[in-house]
C-alpha positions as protocol buffer text, in pm:
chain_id: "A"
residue {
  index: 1
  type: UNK
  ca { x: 14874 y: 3818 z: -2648 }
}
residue {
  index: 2
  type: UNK
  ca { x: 15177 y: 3939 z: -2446 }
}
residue {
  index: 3
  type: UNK
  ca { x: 15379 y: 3715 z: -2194 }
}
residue {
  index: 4
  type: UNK
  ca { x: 15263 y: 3986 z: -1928 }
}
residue {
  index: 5
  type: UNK
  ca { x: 14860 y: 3954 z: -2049 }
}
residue {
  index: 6
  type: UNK
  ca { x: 14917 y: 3587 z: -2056 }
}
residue {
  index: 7
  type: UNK
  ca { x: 15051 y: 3574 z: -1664 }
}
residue {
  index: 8
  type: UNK
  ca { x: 14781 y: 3836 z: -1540 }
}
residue {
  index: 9
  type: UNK
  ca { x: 14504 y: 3644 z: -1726 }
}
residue {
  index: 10
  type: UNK
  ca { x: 14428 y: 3429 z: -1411 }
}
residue {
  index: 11
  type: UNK
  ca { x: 14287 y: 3507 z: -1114 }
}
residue {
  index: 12
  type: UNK
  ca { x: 14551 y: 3336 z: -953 }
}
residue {
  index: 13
  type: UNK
  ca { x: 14872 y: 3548 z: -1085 }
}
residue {
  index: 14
  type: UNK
  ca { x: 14676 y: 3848 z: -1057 }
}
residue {
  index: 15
  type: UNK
  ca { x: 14646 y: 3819 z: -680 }
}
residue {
  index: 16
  type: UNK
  ca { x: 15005 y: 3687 z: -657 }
}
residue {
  index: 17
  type: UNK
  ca { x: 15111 y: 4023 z: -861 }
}
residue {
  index: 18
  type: UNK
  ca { x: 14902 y: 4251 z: -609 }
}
residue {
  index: 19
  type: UNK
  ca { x: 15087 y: 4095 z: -308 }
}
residue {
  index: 20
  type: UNK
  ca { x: 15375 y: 4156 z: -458 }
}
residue {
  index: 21
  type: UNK
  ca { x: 15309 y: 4520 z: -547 }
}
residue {
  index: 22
  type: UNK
  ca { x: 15181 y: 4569 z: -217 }
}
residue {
  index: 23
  type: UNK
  ca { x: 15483 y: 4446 z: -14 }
}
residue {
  index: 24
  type: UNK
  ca { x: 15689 y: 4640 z: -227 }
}
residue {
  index: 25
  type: UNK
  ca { x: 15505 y: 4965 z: -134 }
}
residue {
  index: 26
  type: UNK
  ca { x: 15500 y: 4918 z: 224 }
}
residue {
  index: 27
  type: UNK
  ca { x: 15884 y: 4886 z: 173 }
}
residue {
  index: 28
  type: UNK
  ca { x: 15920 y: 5181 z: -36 }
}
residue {
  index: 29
  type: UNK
  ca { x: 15689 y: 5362 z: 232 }
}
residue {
  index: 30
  type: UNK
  ca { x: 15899 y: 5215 z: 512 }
}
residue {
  index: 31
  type: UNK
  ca { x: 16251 y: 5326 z: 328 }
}
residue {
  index: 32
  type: UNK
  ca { x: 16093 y: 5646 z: 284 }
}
residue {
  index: 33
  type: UNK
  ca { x: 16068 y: 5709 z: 656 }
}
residue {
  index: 34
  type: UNK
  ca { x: 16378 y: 5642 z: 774 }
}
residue {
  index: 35
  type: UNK
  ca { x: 16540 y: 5850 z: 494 }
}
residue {
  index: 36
  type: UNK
  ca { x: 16303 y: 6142 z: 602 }
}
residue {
  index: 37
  type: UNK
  ca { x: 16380 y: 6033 z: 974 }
}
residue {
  index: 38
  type: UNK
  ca { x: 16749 y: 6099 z: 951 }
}
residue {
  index: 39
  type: UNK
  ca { x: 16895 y: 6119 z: 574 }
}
residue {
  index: 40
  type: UNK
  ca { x: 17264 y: 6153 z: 719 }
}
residue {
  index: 41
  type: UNK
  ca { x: 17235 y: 5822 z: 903 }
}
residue {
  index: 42
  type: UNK
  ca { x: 17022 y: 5620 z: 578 }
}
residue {
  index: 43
  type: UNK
  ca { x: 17307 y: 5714 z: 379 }
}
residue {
  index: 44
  type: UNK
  ca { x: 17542 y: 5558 z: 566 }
}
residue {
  index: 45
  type: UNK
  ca { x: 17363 y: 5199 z: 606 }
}
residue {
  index: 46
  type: UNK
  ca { x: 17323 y: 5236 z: 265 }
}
residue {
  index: 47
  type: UNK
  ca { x: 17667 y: 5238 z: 163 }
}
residue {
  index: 48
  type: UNK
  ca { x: 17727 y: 5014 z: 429 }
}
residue {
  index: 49
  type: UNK
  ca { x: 17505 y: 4751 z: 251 }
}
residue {
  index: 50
  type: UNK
  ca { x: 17676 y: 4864 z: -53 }
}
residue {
  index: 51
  type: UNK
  ca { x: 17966 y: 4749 z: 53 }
}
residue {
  index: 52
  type: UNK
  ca { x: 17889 y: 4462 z: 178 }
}
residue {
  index: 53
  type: UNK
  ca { x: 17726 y: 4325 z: -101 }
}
residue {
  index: 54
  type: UNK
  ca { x: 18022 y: 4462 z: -357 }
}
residue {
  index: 55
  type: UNK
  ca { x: 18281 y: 4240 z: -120 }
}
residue {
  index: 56
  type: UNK
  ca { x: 18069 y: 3925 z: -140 }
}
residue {
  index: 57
  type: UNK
  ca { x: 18028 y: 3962 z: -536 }
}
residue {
  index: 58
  type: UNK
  ca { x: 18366 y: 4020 z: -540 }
}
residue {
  index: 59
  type: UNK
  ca { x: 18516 y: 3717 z: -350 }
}
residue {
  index: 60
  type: UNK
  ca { x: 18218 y: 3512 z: -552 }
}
residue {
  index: 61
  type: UNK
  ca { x: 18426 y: 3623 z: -867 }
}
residue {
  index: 62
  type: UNK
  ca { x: 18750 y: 3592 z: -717 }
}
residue {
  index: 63
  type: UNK
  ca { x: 18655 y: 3178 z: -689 }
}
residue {
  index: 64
  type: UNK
  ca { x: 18527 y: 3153 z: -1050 }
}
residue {
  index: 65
  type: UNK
  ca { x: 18843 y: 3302 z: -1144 }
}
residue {
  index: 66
  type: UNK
  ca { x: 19053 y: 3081 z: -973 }
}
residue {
  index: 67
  type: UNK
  ca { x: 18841 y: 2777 z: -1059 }
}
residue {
  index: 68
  type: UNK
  ca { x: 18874 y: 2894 z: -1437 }
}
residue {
  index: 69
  type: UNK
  ca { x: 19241 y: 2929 z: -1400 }
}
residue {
  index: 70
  type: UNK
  ca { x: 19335 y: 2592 z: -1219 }
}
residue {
  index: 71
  type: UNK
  ca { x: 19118 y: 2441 z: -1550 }
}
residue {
  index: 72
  type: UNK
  ca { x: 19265 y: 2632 z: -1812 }
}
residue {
  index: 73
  type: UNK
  ca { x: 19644 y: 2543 z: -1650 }
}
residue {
  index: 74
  type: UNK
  ca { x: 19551 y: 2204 z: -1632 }
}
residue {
  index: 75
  type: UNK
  ca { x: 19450 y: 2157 z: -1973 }
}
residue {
  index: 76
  type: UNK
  ca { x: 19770 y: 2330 z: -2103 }
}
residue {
  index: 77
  type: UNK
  ca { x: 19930 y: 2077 z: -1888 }
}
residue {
  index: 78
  type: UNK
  ca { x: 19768 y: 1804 z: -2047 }
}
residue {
  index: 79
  type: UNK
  ca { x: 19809 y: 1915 z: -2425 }
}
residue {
  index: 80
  type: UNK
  ca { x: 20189 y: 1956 z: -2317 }
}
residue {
  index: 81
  type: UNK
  ca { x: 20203 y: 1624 z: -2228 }
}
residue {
  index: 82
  type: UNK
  ca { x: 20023 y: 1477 z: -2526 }
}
């Protein structure tokens, strides 16, 4: 038995899965009116979101970098110094 058959073999998931699938539809249905509404304007808060969310992953790397760097230069220091 698959890991998906396993999941929808209680009553439980299976309800859980049709919530889900039905909030995602009503989205989808919702997205699709506003794009239908005025396709000029959706595109536009679209790659507004876009861009927001590309300038937070970016500044999330930006810190792992720089915490990555300060620990690589401090253990150079410290096998200098040994």
């Amino acid at each position: 038995m698959g890991a998906a058959a396993a999941f929808l073999s209680t009553e439980e998931n299976r309800n859980k899965t049709k919530k889900v699938i039905s909030k995602a539809a009503a989205e989808a249905k919702k997205v699709k009116a506003q794009y239908d509404k005025d396709p000029e304007k959706f595109k536009k808060s679209v790659v507004a979101k876009g861009k927001k969310i590309a300038k937070k992953v970016v500044a999330r790397a930006e810190l792992k970098k720089n915490k990555v760097v300060k620990k690589v230069v401090k253990k150079t220091i410290k096998s200098a110094n040994s």
